[in-house]
C-alpha positions in Angstrom: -44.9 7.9 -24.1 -46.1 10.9 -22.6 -46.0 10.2 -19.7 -42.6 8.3 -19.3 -41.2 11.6 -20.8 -42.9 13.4 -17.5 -41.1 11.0 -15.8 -37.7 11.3 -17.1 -38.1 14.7 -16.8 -38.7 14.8 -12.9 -35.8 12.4 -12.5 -33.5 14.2 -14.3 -34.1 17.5 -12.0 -34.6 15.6 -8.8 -30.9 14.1 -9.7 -29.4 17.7 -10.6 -30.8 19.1 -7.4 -30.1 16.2 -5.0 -25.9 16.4 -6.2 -26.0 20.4 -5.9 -22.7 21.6 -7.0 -21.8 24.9 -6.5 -19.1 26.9 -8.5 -17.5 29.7 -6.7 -14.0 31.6 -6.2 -12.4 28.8 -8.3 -13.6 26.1 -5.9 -15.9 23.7 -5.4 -18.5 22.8 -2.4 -21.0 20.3 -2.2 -24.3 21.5 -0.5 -25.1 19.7 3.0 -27.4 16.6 0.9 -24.6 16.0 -1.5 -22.9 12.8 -0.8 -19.0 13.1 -2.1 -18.2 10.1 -2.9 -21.3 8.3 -4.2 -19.8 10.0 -7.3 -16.8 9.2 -7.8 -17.2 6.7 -10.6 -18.0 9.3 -13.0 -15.4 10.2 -15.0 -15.6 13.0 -16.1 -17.4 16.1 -15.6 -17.8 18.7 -12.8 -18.9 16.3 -10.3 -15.5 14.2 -9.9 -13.8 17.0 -10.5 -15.1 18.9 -7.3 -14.9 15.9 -5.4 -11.1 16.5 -6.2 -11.4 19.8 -4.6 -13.7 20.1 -2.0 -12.7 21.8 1.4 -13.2 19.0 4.0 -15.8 19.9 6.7 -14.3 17.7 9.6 -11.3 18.2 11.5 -8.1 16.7 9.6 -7.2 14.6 12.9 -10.3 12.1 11.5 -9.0 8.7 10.5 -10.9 8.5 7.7 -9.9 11.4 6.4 -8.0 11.6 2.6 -5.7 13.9 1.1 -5.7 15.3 -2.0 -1.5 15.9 -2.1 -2.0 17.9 -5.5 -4.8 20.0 -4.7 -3.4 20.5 -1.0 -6.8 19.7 0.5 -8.4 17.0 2.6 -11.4 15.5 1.9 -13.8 13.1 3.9 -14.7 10.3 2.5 -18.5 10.7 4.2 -18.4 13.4 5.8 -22.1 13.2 7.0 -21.7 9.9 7.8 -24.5 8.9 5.2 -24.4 5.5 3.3 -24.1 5.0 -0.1 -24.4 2.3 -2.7 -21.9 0.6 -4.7 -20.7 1.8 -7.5 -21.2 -0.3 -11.0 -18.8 -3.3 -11.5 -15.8 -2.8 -13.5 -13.8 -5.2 -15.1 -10.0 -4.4 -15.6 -10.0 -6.1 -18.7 -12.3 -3.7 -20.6 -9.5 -1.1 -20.4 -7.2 -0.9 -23.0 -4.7 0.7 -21.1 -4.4 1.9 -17.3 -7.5 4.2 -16.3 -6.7 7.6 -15.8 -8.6 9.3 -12.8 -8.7 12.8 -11.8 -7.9 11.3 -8.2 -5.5 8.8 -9.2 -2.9 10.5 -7.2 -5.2 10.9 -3.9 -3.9 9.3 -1.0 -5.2 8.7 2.7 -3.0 9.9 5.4 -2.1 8.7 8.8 -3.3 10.6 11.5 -1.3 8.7 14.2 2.1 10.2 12.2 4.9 11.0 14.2 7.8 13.4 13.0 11.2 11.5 13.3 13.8 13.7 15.5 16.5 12.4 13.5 18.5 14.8 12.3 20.0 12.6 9.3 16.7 11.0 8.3 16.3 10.4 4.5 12.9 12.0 5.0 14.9 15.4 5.3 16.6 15.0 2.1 17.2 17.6 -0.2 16.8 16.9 -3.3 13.6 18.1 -4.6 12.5 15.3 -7.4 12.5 12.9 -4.0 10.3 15.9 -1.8 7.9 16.7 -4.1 7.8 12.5 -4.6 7.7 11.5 -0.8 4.5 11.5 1.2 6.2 10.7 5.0 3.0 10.5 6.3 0.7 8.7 3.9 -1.3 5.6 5.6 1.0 2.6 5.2 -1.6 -0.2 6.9 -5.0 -1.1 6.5 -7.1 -1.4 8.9 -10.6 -2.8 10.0 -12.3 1.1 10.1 -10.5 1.8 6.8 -13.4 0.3 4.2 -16.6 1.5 4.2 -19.0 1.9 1.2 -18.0 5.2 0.6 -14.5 4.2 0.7 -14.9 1.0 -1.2 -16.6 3.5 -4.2 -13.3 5.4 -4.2 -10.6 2.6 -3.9 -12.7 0.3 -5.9 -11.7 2.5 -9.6 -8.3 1.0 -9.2 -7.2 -2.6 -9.6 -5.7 -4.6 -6.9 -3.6 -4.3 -5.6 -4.3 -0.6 -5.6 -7.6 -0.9 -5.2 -10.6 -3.6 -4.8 -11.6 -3.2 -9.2 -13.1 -6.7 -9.4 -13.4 -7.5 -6.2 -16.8 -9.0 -3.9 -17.6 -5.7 -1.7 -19.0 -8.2 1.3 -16.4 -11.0 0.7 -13.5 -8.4 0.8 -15.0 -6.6 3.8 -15.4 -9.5 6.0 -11.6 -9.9 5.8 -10.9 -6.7 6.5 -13.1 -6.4 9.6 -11.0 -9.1 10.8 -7.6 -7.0 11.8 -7.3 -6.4 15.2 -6.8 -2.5 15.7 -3.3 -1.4 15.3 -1.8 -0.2 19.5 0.6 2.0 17.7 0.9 2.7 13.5 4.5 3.0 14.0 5.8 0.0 12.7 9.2 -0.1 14.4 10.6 1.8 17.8 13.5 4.0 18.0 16.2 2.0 19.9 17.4 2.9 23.5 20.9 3.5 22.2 20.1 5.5 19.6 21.5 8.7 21.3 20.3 10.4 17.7 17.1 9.0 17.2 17.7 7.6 13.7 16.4 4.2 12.9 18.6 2.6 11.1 17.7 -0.8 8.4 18.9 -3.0 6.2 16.7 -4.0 3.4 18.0 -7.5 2.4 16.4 -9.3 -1.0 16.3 -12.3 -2.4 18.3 -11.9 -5.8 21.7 -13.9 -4.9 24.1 -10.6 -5.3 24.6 -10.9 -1.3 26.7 -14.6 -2.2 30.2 -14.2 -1.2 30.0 -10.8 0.3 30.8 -11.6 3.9 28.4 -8.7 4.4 26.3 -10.6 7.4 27.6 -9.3 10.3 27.1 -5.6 8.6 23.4 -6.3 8.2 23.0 -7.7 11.5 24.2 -4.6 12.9 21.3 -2.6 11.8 18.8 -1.6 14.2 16.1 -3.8 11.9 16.3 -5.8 8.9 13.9 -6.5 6.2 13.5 -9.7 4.3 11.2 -10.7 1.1 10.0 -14.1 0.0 12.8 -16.8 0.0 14.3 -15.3 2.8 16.6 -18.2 2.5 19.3 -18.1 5.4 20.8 -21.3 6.7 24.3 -22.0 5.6 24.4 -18.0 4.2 24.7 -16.6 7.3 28.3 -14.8 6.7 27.0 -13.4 3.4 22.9 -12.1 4.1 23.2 -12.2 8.2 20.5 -13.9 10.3 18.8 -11.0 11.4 14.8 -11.1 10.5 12.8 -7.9 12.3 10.2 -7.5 9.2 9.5 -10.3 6.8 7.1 -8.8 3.7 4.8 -11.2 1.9 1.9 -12.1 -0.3 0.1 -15.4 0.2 1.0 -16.5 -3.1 4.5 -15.6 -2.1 4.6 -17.3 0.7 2.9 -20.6 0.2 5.3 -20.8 -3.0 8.2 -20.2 -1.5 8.1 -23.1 1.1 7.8 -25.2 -2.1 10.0 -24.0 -4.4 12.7 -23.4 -2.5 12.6 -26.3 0.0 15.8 -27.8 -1.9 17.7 -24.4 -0.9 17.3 -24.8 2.3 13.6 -22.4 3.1 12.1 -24.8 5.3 9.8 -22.2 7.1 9.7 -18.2 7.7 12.0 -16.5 9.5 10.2 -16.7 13.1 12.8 -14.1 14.8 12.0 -12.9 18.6 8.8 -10.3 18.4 9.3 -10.2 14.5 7.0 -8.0 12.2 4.9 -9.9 9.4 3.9 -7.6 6.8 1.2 -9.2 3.8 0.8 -7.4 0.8 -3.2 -7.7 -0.4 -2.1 -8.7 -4.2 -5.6 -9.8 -4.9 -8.6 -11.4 -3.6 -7.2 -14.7 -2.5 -4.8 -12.7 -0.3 -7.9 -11.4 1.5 -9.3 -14.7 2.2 -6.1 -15.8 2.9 -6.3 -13.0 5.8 -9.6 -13.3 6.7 -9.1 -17.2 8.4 -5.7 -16.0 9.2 -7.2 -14.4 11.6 -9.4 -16.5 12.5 -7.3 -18.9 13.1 -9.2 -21.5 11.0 -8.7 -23.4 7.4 -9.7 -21.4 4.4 -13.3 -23.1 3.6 -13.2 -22.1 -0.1 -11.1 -20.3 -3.3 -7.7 -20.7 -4.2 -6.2 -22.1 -0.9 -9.1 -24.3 0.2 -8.2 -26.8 2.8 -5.2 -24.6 4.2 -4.8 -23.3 7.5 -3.0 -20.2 7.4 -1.6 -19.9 10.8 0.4 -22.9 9.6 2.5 -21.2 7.8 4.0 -19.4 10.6 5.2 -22.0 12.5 3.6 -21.3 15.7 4.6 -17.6 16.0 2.1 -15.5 15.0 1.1 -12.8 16.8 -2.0 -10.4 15.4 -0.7 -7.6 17.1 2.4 -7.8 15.3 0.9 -8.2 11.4 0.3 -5.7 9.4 -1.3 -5.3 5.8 -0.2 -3.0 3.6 -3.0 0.0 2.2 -3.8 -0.1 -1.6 -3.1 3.8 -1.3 0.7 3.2 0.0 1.0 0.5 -2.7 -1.0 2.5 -5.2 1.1 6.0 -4.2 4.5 3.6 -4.5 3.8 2.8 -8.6 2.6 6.2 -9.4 5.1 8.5 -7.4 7.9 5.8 -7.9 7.2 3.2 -10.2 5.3 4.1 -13.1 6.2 2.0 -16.3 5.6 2.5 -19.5 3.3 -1.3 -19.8 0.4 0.6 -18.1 -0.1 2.0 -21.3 -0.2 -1.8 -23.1 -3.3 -3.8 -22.8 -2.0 -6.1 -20.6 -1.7 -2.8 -18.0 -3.2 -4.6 -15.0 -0.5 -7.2 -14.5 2.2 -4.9 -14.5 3.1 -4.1 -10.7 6.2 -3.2 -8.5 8.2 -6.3 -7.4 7.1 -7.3 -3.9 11.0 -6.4 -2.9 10.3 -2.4 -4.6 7.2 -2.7 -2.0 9.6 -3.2 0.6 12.1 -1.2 0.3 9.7 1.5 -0.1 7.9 0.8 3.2 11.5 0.4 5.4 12.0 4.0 3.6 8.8 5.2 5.4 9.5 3.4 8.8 13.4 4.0 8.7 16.1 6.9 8.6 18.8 5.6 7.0 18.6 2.7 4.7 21.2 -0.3 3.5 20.0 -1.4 0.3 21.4 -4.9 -0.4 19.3 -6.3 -3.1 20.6 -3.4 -5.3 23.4 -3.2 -7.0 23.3 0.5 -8.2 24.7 3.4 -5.7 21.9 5.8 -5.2 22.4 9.3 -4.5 23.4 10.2 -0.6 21.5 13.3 -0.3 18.5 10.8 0.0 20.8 8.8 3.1 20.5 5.4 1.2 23.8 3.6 0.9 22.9 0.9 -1.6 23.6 -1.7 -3.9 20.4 -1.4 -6.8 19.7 -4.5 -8.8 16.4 -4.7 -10.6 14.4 -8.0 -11.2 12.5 -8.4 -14.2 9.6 -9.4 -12.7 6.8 -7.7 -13.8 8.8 -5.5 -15.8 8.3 -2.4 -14.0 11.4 -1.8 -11.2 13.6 0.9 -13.4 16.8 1.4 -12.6 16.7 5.4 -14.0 13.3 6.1 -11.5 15.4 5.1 -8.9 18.2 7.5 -9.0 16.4 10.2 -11.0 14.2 10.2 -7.6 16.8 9.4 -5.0 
């Protein structure tokens, strides 16, 4: 007993020096053998807490460099390129309610950003609930040098699909080393004939309020349109256009949809000229769904065992042209946007945005001005969206009131 108290004892101040947090001026540092985020599943205490705060020690340029927005700091996820191990496994449903972090609200930005010239860009609004909201730069897609261990540890406190709570570390990884490095993170070109350098979209959804509004040739005339789902469009073409430049999914989404809604006429996905595909990684299925995506081979195992993904794209897809969606963009879009009141029920973890408040979010961040035509609800034109708001009951979370409170 003696002697396993002389042990404890050593352990304890080998522990206490090897982190070595300082306190100074307010701030925190973490001495040259601290590792910042082998921490981050604690809590509480000091230790997450300066991990909040800490100045970063590399240039900000560095891709894997993340922001805290609140603390106005940015922070390397390893900034001494050291490894670390996994953090202890969390299951979602031991929370009674949606865990609160002290870096919930820490995002990774996108060092390739560029600053739109557009004069009358929604991103220069001025209203101040939407600035103080809107993070124009924040990383929008995941890619292959995006999860380490270090960055697993920090992402892996929040369930997917705002984080990987739950999920296999190696299983998840080996999907994600699969995407092909992104040329450009700009997901859509200013036009030629855009003499002001304003993008200009249409965000199109999949509600039915577009029936008998003769509003296709209006949405065709946008520089890009978005589409969600069912993008059902044979035979509707006068009312929802026939345009497709970005079609948003999840796997679930989309192998559904070509079921479900084979009857109305959603026979296949739009397969437009040098369309964008853009997946949203809802859970862990969606990974492996990517990972043979990519590989261009039938899913061995899980949920869509026996499928070949490329299938479902009817001969056009392209892998520099698909893009998957960062837990921190879709994590940033519920918490800045988004955040309903059933995170605080125990049922917290299904409650999600709707994959259309996803995507109009994302044409928000790659657009200027914005037609919003699965809405039914005028929002407010100092944020340059003319649009329509209808809110789907789907997941219970899209709130009519967020919406114009913030735009």
């Amino acid at each position: 007993m003696f002697l396993l108290r002389i042990f404890l004892a050593i352990s304890l101040i080998t522990l206490l020096m090897f982190i070595s947090v300082t306190l100074y001026n307010g701030n925190c540092t973490l001495k040259a053998h601290s590792r910042q985020y082998d921490f981050l599943w604690v809590e509480e205490g000091n230790v997450a807490d300066c991990l909040q705060r800490v100045k970063e020690t590399q240039p900000t340029t560095n891709s894997s460099a993340v922001t805290d927005t609140g603390a106005k700091t940015t922070m390397s996820p390893d900034p001494l390129g050291t490894k670390s191990t996994l953090v202890p496994v969390m299951d979602k449903h031991n929370f009674t309610s949606l865990p609160q972090r002290k870096f919930d609200d820490t995002y990774r930005l996108d060092p390739q950003f560029k600053q739109s010239k557009c004069m009358g860009s929604l991103r220069n609004s001025s209203n101040p609930v939407f600035k103080e909201k809107f993070i124009p730069n924040i990383q929008l897609f995941l890619q292959s040098d995006h999860l380490n261990m270090s960055e697993w540890n920090r992402l892996y406190h929040f369930n997917n699909p705002f984080g990987y709570m739950g999920l296999n570390y190696s299983a998840t990884k080996a999907a994600v080393d699969t995407i092909p490095k992104l040329a450009s993170t700009q997901l859509l070109q200013v036009p030629t004939r855009a003499k002001d350098g304003c993008i200009r979209c249409a965000v199109v959804g999949t509600g039915g309020i577009l029936n008998g509004s003769r509003l296709g040739k209006e949405i065709d005339s946008s520089d890009y349109v978005f589409r969600v789902n069912a993008a059902i469009i044979a035979g509707h073409e006068e009312d929802v256009g026939k345009r497709t430049s970005v079609y948003v999914h999840t796997a679930h989404s989309l192998i559904q949809s070509l079921i479900v809604h084979k009857k109305r006429g959603f026979k296949q996905i739009p397969t437009d000229k040098d369309i964008k595909y853009v997946l949203i990684p809802e859970g862990p299925r969606d990974y492996n769904f990517l990972e043979y995506l990519m590989k261009n081979r039938k899913i061995p195992s899980g949920a869509y065992r026996g499928r070949t993904p490329r299938n479902y794209y009817s001969g056009h897809f392209n892998e520099t042209s698909y893009y998957i969606l960062h837990p921190d963009f879709l994590r940033y879009v519920r918490n800045r946007f988004l955040k309903a009141k059933q995170l605080k029920t125990k049922r917290w973890w299904l409650v999600r945005p709707t994959n259309g408040a996803f995507t109009l979010l994302l044409a928000m961040h790659t657009c200027d001005i914005v037609s919003v035509d699965l809405l039914l609800v005028p929002l407010l034109k100092k944020a340059h969206v003319q649009a329509r708001l209808k809110f789907a009951k789907e997941h219970q979370n899209d709130s009519e009131k967020a919406w114009e409170k913030v735009l």
